[in-house]
Structures are given as C-alpha cells and as structure tokens.
N, C-alpha and C positions, 0 to 999 in steps of 0.2 A: 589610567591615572587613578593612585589612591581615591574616594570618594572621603571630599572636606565635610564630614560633616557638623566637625565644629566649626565651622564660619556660616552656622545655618542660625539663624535667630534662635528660635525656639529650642535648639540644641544645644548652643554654647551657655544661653539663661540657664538651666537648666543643668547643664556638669557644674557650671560655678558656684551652685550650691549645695552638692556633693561634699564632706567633711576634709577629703582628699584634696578639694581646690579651697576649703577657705584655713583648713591647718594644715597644708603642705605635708609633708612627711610623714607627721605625727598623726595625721588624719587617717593614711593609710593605713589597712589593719595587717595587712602583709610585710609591713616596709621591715618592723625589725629583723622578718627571718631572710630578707633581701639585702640587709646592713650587714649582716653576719656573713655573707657569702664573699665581701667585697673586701679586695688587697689594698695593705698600706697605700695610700694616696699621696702621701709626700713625696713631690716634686713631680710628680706623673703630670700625660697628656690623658686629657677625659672627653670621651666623644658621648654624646648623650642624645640617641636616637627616639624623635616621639617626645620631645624634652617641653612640652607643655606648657606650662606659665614659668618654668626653670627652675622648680624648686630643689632638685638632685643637683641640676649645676651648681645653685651658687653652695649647696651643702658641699657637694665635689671640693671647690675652694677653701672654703671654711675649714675645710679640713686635712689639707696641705696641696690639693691637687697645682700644679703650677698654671696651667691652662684647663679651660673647658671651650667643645662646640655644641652647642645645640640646635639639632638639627629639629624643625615641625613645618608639617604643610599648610598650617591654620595660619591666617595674617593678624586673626581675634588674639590668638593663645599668645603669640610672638609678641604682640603688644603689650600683654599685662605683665610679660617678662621682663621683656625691656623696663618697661616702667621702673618693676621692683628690683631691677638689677644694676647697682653701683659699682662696678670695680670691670676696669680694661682688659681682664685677662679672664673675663668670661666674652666669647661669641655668640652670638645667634643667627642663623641663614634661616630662609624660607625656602624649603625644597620636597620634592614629591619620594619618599623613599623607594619608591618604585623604579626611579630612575635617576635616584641619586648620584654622581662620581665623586668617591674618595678619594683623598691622597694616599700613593702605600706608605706604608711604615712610616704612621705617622701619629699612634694612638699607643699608650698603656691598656688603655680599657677602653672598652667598650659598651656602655650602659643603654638598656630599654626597657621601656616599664611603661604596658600593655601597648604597646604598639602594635606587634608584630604580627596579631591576628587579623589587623588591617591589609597586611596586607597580597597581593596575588603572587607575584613570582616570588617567594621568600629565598628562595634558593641561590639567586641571580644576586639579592640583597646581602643573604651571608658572605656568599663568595668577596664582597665587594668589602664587608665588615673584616673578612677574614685577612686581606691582603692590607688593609689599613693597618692592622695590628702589628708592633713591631714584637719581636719575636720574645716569646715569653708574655704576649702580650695577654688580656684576660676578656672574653665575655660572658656578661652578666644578664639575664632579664628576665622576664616575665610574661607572660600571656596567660588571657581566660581556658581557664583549663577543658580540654576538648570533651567532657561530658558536659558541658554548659554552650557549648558553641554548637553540641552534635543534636539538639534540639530540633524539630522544625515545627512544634506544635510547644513554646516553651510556659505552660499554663502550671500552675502547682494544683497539683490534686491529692485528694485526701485517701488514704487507706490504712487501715485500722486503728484510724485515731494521730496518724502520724503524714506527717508533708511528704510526697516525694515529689523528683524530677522525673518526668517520661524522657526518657534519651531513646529516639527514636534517627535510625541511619547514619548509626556509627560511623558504619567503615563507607559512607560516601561523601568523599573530600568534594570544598568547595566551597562557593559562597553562600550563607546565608543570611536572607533577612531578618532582623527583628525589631522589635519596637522597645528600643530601650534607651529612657529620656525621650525620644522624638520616635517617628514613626519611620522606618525606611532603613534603618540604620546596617551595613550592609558588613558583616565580618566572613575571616575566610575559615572553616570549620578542615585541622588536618587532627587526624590521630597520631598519639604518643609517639608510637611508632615513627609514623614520617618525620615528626621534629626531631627527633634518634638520629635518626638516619641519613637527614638532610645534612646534617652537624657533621656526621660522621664523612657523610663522602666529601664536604665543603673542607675536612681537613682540620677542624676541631678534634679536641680531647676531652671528655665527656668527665667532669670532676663532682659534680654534686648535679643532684634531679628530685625537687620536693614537690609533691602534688600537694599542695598547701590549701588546707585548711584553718578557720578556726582554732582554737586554743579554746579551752573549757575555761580558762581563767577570761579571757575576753566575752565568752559567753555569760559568765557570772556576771561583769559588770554591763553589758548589753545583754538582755533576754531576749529582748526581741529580735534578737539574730540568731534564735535557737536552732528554728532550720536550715540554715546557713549549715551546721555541722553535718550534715547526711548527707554532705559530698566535697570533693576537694573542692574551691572557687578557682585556685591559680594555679601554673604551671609555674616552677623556677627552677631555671638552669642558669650554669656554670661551668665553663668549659673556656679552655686555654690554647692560642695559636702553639 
C-alpha cells in the first residue's frame, strides 16, 4: 500500500502551509509550464490522480471540463476538498493508486501532479491509466525530478562559493527515505530513462518532456530560491493513448 503520509499529523500541518496548498494553482511555481501542456477542456472527462485538496479539479471545470474524478489516498486531503468544492460534476473517491481499478475508456485526460513518485508499481498504474483513456485520449503530469529523489544523503553543501546537490546512486531504482516536512517520508527514486520507457512499453506516445526548472524571472522576484536554479526540481511529461 502507498504509505499515507498525509494523514500523519505532523505532515499534513505542515504541506498546508506550503504556498501550493494555501494559493492552489498560482502557488505552484511549475503550474504555468504544466497549463501550457494541457488540451482544450471543454466538454471533456477529467481524471485527476493524487488530486489533493482538488484544486486542478475544480480549475478542470472552470474551465469547460464537463466532469472531473479525483482520485487521493489521504481522508485529511479529501476533506478539505470536499469542503471547498461546490458543484455535482466534480467526484472524489478515497482509493490507494496502487491498487486502484479504472473504468476503460472512460477519460479525455488524464492529470497528476507529483504523485507518481509515490508510488511502487508505477507500471501496473499506467497500464490501468492507459486503458481508461478513451482514444485520443491525453496524459499529463509531473513528478520530483530523479536528480532530487536519487539523493540518499540529501544535505546542501557548499563549493566554491556556490550550493550544490550530492546526487549520490543514480542508477539505483527504488525507495527512498527522506525527511521532507516530517521525518520518514518514503518516495520511489526511478531514472529518466525508466519513466521513458515505462510509457513507452505501457503504449503511450511521448509528446513533450520538461526537466523543469526555475525561470530567472521567478528567481528575480524570489531570491531566495536562487539555488533552486542548479537543477531541474520537476519532471513534466505529456504523452497521448
């Protein structure tokens, strides 16, 4: 089973005051180049994997999609979605993506934003994404980019004046722990490559791939997210049934 560990005290206090959970969308410093990736919405089905407090859902609507599901394993997160969410033609289920069953063909798109490094069998998951998608259909998402996951000693150190990341065990897939917001926090570390290539053999079409960084313009109005720029943060793909 995914490990919840937003339904842990200490951890859910703690993302919800994250920019990204108290200004949804706009908080996110990736979301614009994540909005640009995504197809006309009107009248579409919208599957929103990892779908958080549901602030992608109810933009989904907002902006012609004709339904949304959002799918999260947190019973905290689904709460404060429901709460903030008004309208019949958004869903929410509480389910484990690990062992989630879709309907086939039964989505336009398919949307995730950082989930997917949650979680183990990711492969079993696309496959499952993949058959939901009605033909033509689109997936969109995002994960912490594998020079941030591929850490195992993730400390900043200084040389010659400048921050770097020790990326230590690239090329060894798997879980690792880190201490980020709470202690324990468990993600699954795959290189470039296997997410390539998981896509590929799961029968995706490979349409856009940003190792997403920073913008110097968002560093001008944030400084102190200088070193932020000395590596991508996010992975974002785009890829079509």
């Amino acid at each position: 089973m995914t490990q919840n560990i937003y339904d842990t005290e200490t951890f859910f206090t703690a993302y919800s005051r994250l920019p990204r959970s108290t200004e949804g969308l706009d908080g996110a410093p990736e979301w614009p180049a994540l909005q640009a990736l995504l197809p006309d919405l009107d009248g579409r089905t919208v599957l929103d994997l990892g779908c958080g407090f549901g602030w992608f859902c109810r933009w989904a609507r907002h902006n012609g999609a004709a339904s949304v599901l959002g799918v999260d394993v947190s019973d905290r997160m689904l709460a404060r979605a429901k709460a903030e969410t008004d309208d019949p033609a958004i869903h929410y289920t509480r389910a484990d993506l690990e062992h989630f069953a879709l309907s086939p063909a039964t989505f336009d798109l398919a949307y995730s934003s950082l989930a997917f490094h949650y979680i183990e069998d990711l492969q079993r998951l696309l496959a499952s994404v993949h058959a939901a998608l009605l033909p033509g259909g689109t997936l969109i998402f995002s994960v912490e980019h594998p020079i941030c996951t591929a850490p195992t000693h993730p400390e900043w150190t200084i040389d010659a004046g400048h921050a770097t990341w020790p990326v230590n065990q690239y090329l060894d897939e798997g879980p690792r722990t880190t201490n980020w917001l709470a202690p324990g926090v468990i993600k699954q570390h795959r290189t470039i490559a296997t997410y390539v290539n998981l896509l590929l053999r799961t029968g995706f079409t490979l349409s856009h791939v940003d190792e997403w960084a920073l913008s110097e313009a968002q560093i001008g109005a944030h400084p102190e997210w200088a070193d932020e720029r000395h590596r991508p943060s996010f992975l974002l793909v785009r890829c079509g049934r």
